[in-house]
C-alpha positions in Angstrom: 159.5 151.7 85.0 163.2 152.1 85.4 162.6 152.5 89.6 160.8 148.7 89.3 163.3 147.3 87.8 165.9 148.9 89.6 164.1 147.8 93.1 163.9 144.1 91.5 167.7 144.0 91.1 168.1 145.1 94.5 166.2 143.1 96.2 167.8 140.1 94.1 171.3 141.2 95.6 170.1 141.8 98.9 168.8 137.8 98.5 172.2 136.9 97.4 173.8 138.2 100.7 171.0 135.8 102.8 172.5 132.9 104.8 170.0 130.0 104.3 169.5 127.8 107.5 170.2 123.8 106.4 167.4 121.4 106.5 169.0 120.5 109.8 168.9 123.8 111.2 165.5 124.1 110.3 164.3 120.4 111.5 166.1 121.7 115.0 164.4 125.1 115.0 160.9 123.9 113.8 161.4 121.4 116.8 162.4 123.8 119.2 159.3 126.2 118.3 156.6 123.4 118.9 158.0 122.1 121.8 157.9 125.4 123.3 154.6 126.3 121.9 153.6 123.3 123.8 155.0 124.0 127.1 153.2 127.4 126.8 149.6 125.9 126.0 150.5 123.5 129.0 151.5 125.8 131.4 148.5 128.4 130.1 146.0 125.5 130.5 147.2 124.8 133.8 147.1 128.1 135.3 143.6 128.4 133.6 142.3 125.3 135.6 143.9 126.9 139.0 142.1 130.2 138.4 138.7 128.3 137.9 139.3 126.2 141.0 140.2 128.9 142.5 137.1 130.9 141.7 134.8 127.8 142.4 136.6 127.4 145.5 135.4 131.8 146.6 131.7 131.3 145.3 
């Protein structure tokens, strides 16, 4: 029982050491995530309608 509560207070003072991002930190890197998750399911979708062209195009 000793080694849980000896991991417990570990992993409290490992938390302790954590820099937290600010709310503005995290507005700008939630932003910066969809907005490139957007330009890849753009750019994926694009390349997706040049292959089927592309294919249609051979047959």
């Amino acid at each position: 029982m000793s080694a849980i509560t000896r991991f417990f207070k570990n992993v409290a003072s490992e938390m302790s050491k954590v820099t937290w991002p600010t709310r503005q930190e995290m507005v700008k890197y939630t932003v910066t995530v969809v907005i490139t998750v957007i330009l890849f399911a753009v750019f994926f979708m694009v390349l997706d309608f040049g292959i089927e062209q592309l294919i249609q195009l051979l047959m």
